[in-house]
N, C-alpha and C positions, 0 to 999 in steps of 0.2 A: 335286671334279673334278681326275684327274691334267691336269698340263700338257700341250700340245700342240707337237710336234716337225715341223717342217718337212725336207722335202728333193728330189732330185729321182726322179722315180718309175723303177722297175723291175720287172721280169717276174714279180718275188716279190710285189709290188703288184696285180696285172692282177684276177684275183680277187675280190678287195673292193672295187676300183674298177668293173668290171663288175655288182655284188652292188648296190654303192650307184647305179647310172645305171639296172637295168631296177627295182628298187623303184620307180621315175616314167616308163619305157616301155620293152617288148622285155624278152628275155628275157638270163639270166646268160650264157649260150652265143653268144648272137649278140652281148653287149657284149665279152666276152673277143676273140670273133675281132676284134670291129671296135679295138678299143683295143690290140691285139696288133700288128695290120698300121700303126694309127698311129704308134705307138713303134719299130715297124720298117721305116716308111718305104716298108710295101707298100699301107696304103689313102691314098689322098690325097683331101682333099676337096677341091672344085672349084676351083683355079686352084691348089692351092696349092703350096709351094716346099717343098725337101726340110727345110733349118733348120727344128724345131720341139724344144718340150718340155710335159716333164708334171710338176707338182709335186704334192707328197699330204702333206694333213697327217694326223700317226699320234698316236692317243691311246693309250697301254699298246701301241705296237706296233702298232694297227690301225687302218687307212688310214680316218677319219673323214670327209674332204672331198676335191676334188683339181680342178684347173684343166690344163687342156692349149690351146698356143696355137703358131702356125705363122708362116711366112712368107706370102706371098699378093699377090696383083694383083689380085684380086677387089676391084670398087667402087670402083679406084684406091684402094688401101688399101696398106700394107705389110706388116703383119699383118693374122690373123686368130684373138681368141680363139674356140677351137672348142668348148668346154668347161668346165662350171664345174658341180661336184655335191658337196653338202654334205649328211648324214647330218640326219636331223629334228631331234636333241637338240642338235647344234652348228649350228643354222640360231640368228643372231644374237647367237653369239658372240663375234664378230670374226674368224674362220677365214676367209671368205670375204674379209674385205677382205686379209686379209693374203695370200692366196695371190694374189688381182689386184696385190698392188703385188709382189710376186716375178715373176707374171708380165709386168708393166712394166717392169721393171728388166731381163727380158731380152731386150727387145724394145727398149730403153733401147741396149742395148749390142749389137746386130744393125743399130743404126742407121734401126729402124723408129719411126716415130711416129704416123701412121694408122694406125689400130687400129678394124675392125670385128667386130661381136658379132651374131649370127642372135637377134633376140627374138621369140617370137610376140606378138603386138597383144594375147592373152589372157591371157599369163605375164606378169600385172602386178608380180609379188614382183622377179622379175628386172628387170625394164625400170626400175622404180625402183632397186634396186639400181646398176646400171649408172648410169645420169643422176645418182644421188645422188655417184656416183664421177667425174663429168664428162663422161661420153656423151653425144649431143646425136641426134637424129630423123636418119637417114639417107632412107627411105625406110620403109614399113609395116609392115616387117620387120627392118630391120635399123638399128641404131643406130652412133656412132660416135665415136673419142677424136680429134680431128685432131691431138692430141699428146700422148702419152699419157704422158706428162711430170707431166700436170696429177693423176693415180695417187700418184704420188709423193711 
């Protein structure tokens, strides 16, 4: 297995990011436009604040995993991770944690430490994920870091 290359994502990315989110819902056309208007600041999801970013991890060059996370007021939160989608063969690798404490670390330095995450009650692989990383029951849906420090 080549190594795995972290960085922050771009338009050259969108593709294979889109490629790898409707493999698990929607189609490649409607993750392009929606992860298009994210990165450019023209979709915004519910409350949220212009500051955000997307990181991708790249195996031989092609974008295997990726996290995207924003500013936000939602749920008195300060962020909100929006995104987190990792390819089947790097599920358990470590990709995932490592791109959650990247995306801590800029949410570390935006000054945000409330950090919430949309989980459904049925995506149990996530929910533990998350809580194994220090999330804690917000409400039925959604989980939360009250300092997302503890990533770190």
């Amino acid at each position: 297995m080549s190594h795995i290359q972290y960085k922050e994502a771009d338009a050259s990315n969108i593709p294979a990011m889109a490629r790898i989110r409707a493999a698990e819902w929607g189609t490649e056309e409607y993750w392009i436009n929606r992860i298009t208007g994210y990165i450019n600041c023209t979709h915004h999801p519910q409350q949220a604040l212009i500051p955000r970013i997307v990181y991708v991890a790249l195996q031989d060059d092609m974008p295997v995993a990726y996290i995207a996370g924003h500013l936000t007021r939602r749920y008195r939160c300060d962020g909100e991770l929006e995104w987190i989608n990792v390819v089947p063969e790097q599920r358990g690798s470590g990709v995932a944690a490592e791109l959650l404490r990247m995306l801590a670390s800029w949410f570390m330095l935006q000054n945000a430490l409330r950090i919430c995450v949309n989980a459904d009650p049925a995506n149990t692989v996530a929910r533990k994920f998350y809580m194994r990383h220090g999330a804690e029951k917000l409400n039925e849906y959604w989980l939360v870091w009250n300092d997302i420090s503890i990533v770190l």
